[in-house]
C-alpha positions as CSV (number, residue, x, y, z in Angstrom):
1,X,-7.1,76.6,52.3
2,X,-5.1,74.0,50.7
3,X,-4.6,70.5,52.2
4,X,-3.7,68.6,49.5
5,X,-1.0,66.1,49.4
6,X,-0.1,67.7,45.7
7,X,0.9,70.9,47.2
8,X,4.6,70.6,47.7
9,X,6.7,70.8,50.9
10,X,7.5,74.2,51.8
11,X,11.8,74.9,52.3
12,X,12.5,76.5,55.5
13,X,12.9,80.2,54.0
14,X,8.7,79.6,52.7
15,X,8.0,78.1,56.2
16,X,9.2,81.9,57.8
17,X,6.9,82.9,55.3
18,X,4.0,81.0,55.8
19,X,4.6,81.4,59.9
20,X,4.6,85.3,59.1
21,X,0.7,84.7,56.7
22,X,-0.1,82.5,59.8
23,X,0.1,84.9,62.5
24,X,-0.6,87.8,60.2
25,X,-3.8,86.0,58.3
26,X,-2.5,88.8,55.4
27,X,0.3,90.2,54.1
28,X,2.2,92.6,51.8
29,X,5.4,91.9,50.1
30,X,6.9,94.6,52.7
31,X,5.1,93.7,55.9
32,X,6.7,89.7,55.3
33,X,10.0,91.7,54.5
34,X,10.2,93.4,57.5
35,X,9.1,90.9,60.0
36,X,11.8,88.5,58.8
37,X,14.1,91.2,57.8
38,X,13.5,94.4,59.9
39,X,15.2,97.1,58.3
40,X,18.1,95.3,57.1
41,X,18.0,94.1,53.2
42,X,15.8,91.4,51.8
43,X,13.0,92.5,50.1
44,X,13.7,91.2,46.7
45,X,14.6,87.7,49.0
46,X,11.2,88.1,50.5
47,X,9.4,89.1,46.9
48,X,11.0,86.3,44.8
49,X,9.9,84.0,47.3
50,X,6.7,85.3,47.5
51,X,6.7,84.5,43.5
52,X,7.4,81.2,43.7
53,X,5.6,79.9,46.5
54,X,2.5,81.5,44.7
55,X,3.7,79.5,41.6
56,X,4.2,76.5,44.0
57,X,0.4,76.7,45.1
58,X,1.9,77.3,48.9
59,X,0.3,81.3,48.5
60,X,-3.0,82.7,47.3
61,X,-2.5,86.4,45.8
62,X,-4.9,89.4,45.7
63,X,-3.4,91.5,42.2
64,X,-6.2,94.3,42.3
65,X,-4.5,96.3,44.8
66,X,-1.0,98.4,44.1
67,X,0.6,96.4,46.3
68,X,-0.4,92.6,45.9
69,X,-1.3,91.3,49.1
70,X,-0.6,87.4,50.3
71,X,-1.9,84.5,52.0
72,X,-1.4,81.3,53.2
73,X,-3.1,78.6,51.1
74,X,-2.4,76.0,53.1
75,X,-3.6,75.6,56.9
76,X,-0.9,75.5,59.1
77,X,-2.4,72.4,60.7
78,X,-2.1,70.8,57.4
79,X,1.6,71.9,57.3
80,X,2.3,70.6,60.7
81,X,0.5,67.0,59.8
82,X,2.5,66.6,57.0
83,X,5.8,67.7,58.7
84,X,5.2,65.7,61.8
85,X,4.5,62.4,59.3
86,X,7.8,63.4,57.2
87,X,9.6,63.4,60.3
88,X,7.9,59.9,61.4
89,X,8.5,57.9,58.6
90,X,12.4,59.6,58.3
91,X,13.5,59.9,62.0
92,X,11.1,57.5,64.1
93,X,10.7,54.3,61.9
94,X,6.9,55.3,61.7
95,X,6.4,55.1,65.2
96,X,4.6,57.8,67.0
97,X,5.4,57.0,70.4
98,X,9.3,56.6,69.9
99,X,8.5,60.8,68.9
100,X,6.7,61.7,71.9
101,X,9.3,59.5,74.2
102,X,11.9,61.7,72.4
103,X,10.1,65.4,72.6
104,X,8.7,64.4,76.5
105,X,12.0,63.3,77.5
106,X,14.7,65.4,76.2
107,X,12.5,68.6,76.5
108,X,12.2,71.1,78.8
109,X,9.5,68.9,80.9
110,X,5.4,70.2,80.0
111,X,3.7,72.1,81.8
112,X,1.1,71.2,84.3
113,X,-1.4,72.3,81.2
114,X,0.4,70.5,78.9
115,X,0.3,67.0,80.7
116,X,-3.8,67.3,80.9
117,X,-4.0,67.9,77.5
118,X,-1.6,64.8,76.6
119,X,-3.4,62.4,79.0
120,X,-6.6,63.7,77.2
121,X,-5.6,63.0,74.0
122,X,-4.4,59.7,75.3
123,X,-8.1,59.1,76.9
124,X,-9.8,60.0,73.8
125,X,-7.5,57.8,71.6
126,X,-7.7,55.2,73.8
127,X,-11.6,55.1,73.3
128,X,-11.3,55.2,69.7
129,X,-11.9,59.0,69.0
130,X,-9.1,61.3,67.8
131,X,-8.3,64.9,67.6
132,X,-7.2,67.3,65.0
């Protein structure tokens, strides 16, 4: 998968789609079509965009079947980095912990779970180590 900086920021209607490839690993132009769409119109939506986020270098295609089957070709880790740095620089002057201050304190408040895994993160960033 893709992490290249070169690849270029998915639209919201290609982020359903990639969040669909995500879950899914796979896909067919009717199985992205019906989890966005259900029964209700949208297949040539879901196709077209299929087309041009392959042409966009956001979806790998497998063409030796009838019907040509998708997937992601970028991680969605890789997605959420660049998003999360988009929003930094736009939003937060840059400044991680003006985010985090946000999210912790206009959010529903973390679970028990949640907090141990922040005040591990903050432990092992704290002794220089970080985690992806």
């Amino acid at each position: 998968m893709s992490t290249s900086p070169s690849v270029p920021k998915p639209t919201e209607a290609e982020l359903a789609i990639l969040n669909v490839l995500w879950q899914r690993g796979e896909a067919t132009v009717r199985d992205v079509h019906e989890a966005l769409y259900g029964s209700e119109g949208g297949y040539t939506t879901a196709l077209k965009l299929l087309q041009v986020m392959h042409a966009k270098g956001l979806v790998d295609r497998d063409s030796s079947q009838r019907a040509h089957v998708y997937r992601s070709a970028v991680s969605q880790q890789s997605a959420q980095r660049r998003a999360l740095r988009d929003m930094l620089k736009g939003l937060f002057n840059g400044r991680p912990a003006e985010l985090v201050l946000r999210a912790l304190g206009d959010a529903e408040a973390p679970s028990t779970e949640e907090l141990e895994e922040i005040r591990a993160l903050i432990d092992r960033i704290e002794q220089g180590q970080r985690h992806d």
